[in-house]
C-alpha positions as CSV (number, residue, x, y, z in Angstrom):
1,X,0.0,0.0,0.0
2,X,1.4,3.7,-1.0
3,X,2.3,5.3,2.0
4,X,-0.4,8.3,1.4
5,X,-2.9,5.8,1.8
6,X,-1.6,5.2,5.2
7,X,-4.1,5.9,8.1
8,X,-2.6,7.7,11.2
9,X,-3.3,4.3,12.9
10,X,-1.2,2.6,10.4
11,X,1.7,5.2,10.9
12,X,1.4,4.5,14.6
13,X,1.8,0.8,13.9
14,X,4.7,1.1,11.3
15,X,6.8,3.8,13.5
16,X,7.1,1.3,16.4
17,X,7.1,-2.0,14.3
18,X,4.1,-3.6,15.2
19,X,3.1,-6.1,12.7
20,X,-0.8,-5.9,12.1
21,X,-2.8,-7.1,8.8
22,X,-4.7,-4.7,7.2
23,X,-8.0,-5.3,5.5
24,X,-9.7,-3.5,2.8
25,X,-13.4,-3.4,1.7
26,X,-14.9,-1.2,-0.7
27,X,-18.7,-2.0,-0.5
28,X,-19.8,1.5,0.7
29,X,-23.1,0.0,2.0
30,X,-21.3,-1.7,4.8
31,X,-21.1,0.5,7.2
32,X,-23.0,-1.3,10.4
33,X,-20.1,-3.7,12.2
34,X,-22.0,-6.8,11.4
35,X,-22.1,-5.7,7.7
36,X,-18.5,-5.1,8.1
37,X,-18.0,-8.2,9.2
38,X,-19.8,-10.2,6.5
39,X,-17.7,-8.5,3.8
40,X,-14.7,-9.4,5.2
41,X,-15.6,-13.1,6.0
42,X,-14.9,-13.2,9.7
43,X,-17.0,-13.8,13.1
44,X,-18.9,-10.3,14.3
45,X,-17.4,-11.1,17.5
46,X,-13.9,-10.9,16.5
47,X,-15.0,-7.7,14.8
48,X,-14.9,-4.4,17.3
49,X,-16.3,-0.8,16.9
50,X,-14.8,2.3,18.2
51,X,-16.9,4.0,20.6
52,X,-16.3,7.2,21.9
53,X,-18.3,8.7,24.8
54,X,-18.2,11.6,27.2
55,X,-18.9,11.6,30.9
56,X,-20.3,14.2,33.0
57,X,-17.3,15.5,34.3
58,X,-16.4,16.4,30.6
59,X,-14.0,13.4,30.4
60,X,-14.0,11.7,27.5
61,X,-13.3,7.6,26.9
62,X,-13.2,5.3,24.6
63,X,-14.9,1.9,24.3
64,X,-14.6,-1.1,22.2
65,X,-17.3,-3.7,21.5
66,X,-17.9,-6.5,19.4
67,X,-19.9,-4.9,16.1
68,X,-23.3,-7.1,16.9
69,X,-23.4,-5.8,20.6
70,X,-24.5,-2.6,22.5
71,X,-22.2,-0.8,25.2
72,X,-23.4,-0.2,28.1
73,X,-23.1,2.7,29.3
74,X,-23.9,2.2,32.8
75,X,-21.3,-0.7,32.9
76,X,-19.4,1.4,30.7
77,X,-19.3,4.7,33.1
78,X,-18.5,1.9,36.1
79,X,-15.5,0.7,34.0
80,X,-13.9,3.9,33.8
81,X,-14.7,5.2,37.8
82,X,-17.5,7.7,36.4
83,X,-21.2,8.5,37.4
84,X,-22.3,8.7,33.7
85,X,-21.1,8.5,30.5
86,X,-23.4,9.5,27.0
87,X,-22.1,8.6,23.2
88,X,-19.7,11.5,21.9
89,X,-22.5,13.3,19.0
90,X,-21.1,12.4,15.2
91,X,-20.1,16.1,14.5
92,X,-17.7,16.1,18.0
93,X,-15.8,12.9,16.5
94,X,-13.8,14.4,14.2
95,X,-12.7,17.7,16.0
96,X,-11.9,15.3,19.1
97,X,-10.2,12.3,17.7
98,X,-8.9,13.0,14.1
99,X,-12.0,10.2,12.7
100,X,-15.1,10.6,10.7
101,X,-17.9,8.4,12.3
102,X,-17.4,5.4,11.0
103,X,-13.9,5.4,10.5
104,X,-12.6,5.6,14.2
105,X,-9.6,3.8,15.5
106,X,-8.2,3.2,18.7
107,X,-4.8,3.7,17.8
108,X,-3.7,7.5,16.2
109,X,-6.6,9.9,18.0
110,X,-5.5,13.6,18.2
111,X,-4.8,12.3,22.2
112,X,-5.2,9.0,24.4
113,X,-8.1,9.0,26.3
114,X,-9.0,6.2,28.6
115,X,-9.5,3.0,26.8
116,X,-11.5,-0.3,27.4
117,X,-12.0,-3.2,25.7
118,X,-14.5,-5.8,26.1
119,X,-13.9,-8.8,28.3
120,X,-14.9,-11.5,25.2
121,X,-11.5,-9.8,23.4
122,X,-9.4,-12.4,25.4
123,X,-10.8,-15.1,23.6
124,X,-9.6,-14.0,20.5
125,X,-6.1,-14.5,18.6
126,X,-6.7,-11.5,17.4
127,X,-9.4,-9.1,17.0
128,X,-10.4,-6.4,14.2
129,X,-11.3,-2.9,14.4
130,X,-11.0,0.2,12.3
131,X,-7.7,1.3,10.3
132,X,-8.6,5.3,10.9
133,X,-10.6,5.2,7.6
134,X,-14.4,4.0,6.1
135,X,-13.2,0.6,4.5
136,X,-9.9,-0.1,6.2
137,X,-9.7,-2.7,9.0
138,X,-6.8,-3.6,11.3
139,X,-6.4,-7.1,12.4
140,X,-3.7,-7.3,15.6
141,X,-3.5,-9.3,18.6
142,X,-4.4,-7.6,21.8
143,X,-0.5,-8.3,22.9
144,X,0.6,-6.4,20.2
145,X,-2.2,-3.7,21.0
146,X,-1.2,-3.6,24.2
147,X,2.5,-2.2,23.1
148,X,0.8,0.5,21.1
149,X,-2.2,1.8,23.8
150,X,-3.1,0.7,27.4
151,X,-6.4,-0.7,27.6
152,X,-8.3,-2.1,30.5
153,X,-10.6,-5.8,29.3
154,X,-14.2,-5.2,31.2
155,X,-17.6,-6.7,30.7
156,X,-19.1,-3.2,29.3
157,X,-21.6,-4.3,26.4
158,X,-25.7,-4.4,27.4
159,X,-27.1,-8.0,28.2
160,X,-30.3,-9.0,26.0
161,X,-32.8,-11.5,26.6
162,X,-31.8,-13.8,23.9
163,X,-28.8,-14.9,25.8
């Protein structure tokens, strides 16, 4: 891949050697996770979207769940010590983190903010979430993510009655 095309989460990768697999799709229509997930062939729950909310004290964290679950945002405001936490609105994302809805990575924001994963990551080799761009996926193990951000693995996404 030309090195324009890079994502800021790429260059994050590449400037401290991380090894990661990147994964391409170009069907525009697959924007929701699990429609993500069924172009590039692999288990929604190995397949994570960026979540980024702010809490009440003006605090602002980032959350990663499998692409066919909710967060919870009460679990999720637990996880990271606060009363409440709300989504981040679309428009905020980009001034904030760098992303475009849709397109937001862990890795590369404008600055760290608190991260958390959920729990059900550990059962994965490795786990996919956005590249920093609509249609680019990163694939990385979370020992390797671990070198790159610190995370914190916590049951965070909404229990429905079909479990």
């Amino acid at each position: 891949m030309a090195k324009e095309n890079k994502t800021n989460a790429m260059r994050k990768l590449d400037s401290m050697k991380i090894p990661y697999r990147e994964h391409y799709y170009t069907d525009s229509a697959a924007l929701a996770g699990t429609e993500v997930a069924a172009v590039l062939g692999e288990n929604p729950a190995r397949v994570f979207k960026t979540l980024v909310t702010v809490a009440k004290s003006g605090s602002h964290y980032v959350f990663l769940v499998p692409v066919a679950e909710e967060l919870d945002l009460k679990k999720a405001a637990a996880a990271v010590g606060e009363k409440s936490v709300s989504m981040l609105k679309a428009k905020e994302l980009l001034p904030l983190t760098g992303y475009v809805h849709g397109g937001c990575s862990p890795i590369g924001m404008k600055k760290f903010f608190t991260t958390t994963i959920h729990s059900s990551a550990k059962d994965c080799e490795t786990i996919f979430f956005s590249g920093g761009r609509i249609g680019f996926q990163i694939e990385l193990s979370l020992t390797e993510l671990e070198k790159v951000i610190p995370f914190q693995l916590r049951d965070i996404i909404a229990q429905t009655s079909s479990r």
